[in-house]
N, C-alpha and C positions, 0 to 999 in steps of 0.2 A: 601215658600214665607214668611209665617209669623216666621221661626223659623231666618230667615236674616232679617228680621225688628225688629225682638226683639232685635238679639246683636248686630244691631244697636243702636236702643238707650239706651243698655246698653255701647254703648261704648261713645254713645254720654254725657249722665249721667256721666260716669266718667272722660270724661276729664272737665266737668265742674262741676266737684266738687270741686277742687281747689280753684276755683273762688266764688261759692258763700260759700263757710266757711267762703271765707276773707271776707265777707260783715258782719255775726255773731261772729266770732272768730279771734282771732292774736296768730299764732303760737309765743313760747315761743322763744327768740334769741339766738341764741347759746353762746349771753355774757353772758347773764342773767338766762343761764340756769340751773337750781338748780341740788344739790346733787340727783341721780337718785333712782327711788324707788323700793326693792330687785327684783331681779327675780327669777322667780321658775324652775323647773325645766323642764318643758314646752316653758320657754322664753316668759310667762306672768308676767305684773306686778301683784302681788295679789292687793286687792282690798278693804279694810276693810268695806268702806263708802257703796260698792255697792255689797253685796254680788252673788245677780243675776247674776252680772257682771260676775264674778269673775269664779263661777260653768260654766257658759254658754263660758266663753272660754276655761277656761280647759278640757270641753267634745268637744269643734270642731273640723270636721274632713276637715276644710279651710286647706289650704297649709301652709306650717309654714312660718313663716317670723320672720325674727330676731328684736327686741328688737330697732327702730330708737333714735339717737341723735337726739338734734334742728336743727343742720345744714341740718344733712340725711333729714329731714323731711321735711326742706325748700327747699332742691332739690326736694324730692318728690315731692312738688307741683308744680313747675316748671316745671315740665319735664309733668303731667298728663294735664298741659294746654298747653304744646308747643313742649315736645317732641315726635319722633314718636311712633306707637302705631305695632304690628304686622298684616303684611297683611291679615293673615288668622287671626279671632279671636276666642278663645279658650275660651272656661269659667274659666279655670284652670289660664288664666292670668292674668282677669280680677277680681277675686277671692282675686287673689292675692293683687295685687293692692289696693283693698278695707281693705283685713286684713295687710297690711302695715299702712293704713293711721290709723287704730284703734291703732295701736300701736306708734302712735305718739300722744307727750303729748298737751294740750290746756289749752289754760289760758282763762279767759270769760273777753268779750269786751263788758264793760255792755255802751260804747257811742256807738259804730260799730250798737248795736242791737237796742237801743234808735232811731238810723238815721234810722234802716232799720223799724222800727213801722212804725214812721212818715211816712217814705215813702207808706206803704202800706196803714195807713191810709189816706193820699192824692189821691191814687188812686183809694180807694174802702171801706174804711171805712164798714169793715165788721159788727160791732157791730149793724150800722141801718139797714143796705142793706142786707144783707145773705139770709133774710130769706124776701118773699113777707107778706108783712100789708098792714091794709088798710091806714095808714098812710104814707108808700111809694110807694103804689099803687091805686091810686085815682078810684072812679067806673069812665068808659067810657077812661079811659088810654091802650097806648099799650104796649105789653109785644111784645118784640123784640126775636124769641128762638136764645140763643145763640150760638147754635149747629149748626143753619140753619140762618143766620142772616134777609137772604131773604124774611123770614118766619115773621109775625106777628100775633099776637091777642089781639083782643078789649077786654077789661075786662068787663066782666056784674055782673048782680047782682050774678047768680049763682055760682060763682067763688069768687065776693069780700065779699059777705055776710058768708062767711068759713074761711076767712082771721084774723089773732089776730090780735087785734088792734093795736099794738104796737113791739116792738123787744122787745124779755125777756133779750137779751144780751145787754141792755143798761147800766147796775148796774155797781155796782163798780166791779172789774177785779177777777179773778178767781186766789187766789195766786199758786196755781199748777195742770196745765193741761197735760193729758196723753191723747196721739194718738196712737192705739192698731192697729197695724196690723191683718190682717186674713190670710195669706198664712201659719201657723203654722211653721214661725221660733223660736218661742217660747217655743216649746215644748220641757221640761225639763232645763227650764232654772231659773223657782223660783221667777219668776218677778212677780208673783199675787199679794203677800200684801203690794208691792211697790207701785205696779198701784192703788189700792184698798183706798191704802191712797192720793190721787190724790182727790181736790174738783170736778175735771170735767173729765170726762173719753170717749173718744169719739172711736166707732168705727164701722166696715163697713161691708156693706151688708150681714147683718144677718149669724155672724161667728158663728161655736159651742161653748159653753159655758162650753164642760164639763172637761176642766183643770186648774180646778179653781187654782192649785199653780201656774200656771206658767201665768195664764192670768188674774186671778183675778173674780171678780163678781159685781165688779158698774157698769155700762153705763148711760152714760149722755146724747148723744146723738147716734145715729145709720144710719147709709147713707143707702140708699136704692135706686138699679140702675131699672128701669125698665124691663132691661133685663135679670135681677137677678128673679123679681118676675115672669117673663115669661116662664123661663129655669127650676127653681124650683117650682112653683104652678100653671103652667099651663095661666098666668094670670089672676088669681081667677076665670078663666069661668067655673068651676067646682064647687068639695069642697071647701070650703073656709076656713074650721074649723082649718086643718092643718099649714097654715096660720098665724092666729090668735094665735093658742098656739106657734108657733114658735117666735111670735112676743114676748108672753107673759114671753120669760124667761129674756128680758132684763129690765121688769119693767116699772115702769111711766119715761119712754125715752120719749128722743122727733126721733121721727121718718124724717128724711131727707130725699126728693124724689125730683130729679132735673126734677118737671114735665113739666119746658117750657124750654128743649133743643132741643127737635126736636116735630117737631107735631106728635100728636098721645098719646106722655105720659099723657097726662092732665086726658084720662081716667080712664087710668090702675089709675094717684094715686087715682083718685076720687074714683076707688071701694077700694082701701087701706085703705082711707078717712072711706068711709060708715060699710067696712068689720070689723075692729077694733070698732067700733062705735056699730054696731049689735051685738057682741060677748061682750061688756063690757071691753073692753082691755084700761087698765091704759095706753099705749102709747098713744103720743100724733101727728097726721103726719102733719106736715109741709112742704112747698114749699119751694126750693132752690128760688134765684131770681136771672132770666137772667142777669137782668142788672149788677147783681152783678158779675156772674161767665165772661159775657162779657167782663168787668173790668178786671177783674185780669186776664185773657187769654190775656189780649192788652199790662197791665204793663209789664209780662214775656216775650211776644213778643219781645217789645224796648230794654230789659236785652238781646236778642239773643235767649231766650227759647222757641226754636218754635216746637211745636208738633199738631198733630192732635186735640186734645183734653187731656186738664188737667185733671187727673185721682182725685178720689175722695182723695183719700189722701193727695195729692198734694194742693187741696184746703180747708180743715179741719186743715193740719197744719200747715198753713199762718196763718187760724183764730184764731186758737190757740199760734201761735208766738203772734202775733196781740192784743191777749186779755188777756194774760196771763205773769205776771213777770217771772214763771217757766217752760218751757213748755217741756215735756220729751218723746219722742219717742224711748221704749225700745227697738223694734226691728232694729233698723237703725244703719247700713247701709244694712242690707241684705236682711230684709222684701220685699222691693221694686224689689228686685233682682233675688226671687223664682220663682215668677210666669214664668219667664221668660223658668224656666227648667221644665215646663211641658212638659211630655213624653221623658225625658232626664233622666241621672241618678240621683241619691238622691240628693237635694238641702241642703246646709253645716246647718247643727248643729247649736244651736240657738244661740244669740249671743244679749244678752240685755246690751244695753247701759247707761250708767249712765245715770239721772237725767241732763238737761242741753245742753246736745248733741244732738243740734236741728240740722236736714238732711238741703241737699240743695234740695232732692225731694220727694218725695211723698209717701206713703207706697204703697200702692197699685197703681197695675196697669189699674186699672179704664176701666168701657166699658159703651159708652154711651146709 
């Protein structure tokens, strides 16, 4: 059951990829389309700008696909939002598919991406709301979980008096943000001291650290699922120490914990809260804020994006679209896509994206 719900919405991810590119990006026209750039012998373009790029597709063992014109490429998108798709789905097609669209070229639509802030900031205005304060969370207010919407709770002292008084994300804008995937499509692809030079680097549920060329070594911020800390630490009902030093290789992070999506989390992050606190751990752990992630599950809905719950990726890199003039997701489009072929065979070879080439979803496949 869940290996047909996965390439479900892998399938469903990829016919609407089409669609939200054209909300960030305008394929190049086929009048306007320029002298094309060599190709190698592989039927990649090389790369000069992105060298990551560039290694990480000449070692993929993706299915080949030929080199698209503007026009090719403009049927591609057409045909991924409206033509048919095979009744049995394969990973080999859907593969496919995906290393076609990489190989079509993009020009940036710096008004398309302009409309789509605003928009996001009318809906959710991540910058104040992300994160709970006592500024957007008054004491004796309720928190709606947005996992469980049925579900409520009164804020008290115990909870607001932990709260920072303010969003740190108010300041002026972060001129280039990286969202790191953790499924390891990264590995051997060289994208470390890209990301590394990134002012904000964000990434998820306490990934390994130890390929520093291809993943780098800042973290800025770090998500953390509850059922992440339950699966790996037993939820601190034990040792706790292992924990803590796990925490400790990402630094003075700010630690992300969505602890009002369903009742129950509020505890686990509170020993998160106290456990890093008792060990001296420079991270720092903060509360996702329901109303926030409510928000933007209701915007995506009305866009047609309707899924169980938006994975953590999916909501780290709206914020980082949102707050950032450059926002780069090296692993995308395939990150999102590994998870998928757990207990399947080998998930394709890494494939780091240039600077710019913001996904229409999420890196990770997020568990609530």
């Amino acid at each position: 059951m869940f290996y047909r719900q996965s390439w479900t919405l892998a399938l469903c991810t990829s016919i609407t990829l089409s669609f939200t590119l054209s909300v960030l990006w305008k394929r190049q026209s086929p009048k306007s389309q320029t002298k094309a750039a060599p190709v190698a012998s592989n039927g990649v373009r090389p790369d000069p700008i992105f060298p990551c790029w560039s290694m990480a597709q000449k070692s993929s063992h993706m299915p080949i696909a030929p080199v698209l014109d503007a026009e090719q490429c403009w049927e591609l998108g057409q045909n991924l939002k409206t033509g048919p798709v095979p009744e049995r789905l394969v990973k080999r097609w859907i593969l496919r598919q995906l290393k076609l669209m990489q190989n079509c070229s993009w020009t940036h639509n710096a008004s398309a991406l302009d409309q789509y802030r605003a928009q996001l900031g009318l809906c959710c205005n991540a910058s104040a709301r992300l994160l709970l304060t006592q500024e957007n969370t008054p004491l004796g207010s309720e928190l709606v979980y947005d996992g469980q919407p049925t579900k409520k709770l009164k804020v008290q002292e115990d909870l607001w008096k932990i709260l920072p008084q303010g969003s740190p994300f108010q300041g002026p804008l972060y001129e280039y943000c990286a969202v790191v995937g953790n499924g390891g499509i990264l590995r051997n692809s060289s994208c470390g001291p890209e990301i590394d030079r990134a002012q904000f680097v964000i990434r998820f549920n306490l990934p390994p650290m130890g390929f520093l060329e291809d993943v780098g070594t800042k973290s800025s911020i770090i998500t953390l699922n509850p059922s992440v800390l339950q699966s790996r630490f037993s939820g601190l009902n034990h040792h706790r120490r292992p924990f803590a030093e796990a925490v400790g290789a990402y630094g003075a992070s700010l630690l992300l914990i969505p602890a009002f999506s369903f009742p129950g989390h509020k505890e686990r992050a509170f020993q998160v809260l106290y456990t890093l606190e008792d060990f001296g751990s420079p991270a720092r752990t903060r509360f996702m804020n329901p109303d926030y992630l409510g928000a933007l599950d209701g915007h995506w809905r009305r866009h047609g994006f309707r899924t169980r719950r938006l994975s953590s990726g999916f909501m780290l890199t709206r914020w980082c679209v949102a707050g950032s003039p450059d926002a780069w997701v090296p692993s995308w489009p395939l990150s999102w896509l590994e998870p998928l072929f757990q207990g399947c065979p080998p998930a394709p070879s890494p494939a780091c994206v240039p600077r710019g080439a913001v996904p229409p979803t999420g890196t990770s496949t997020g568990i609530p």
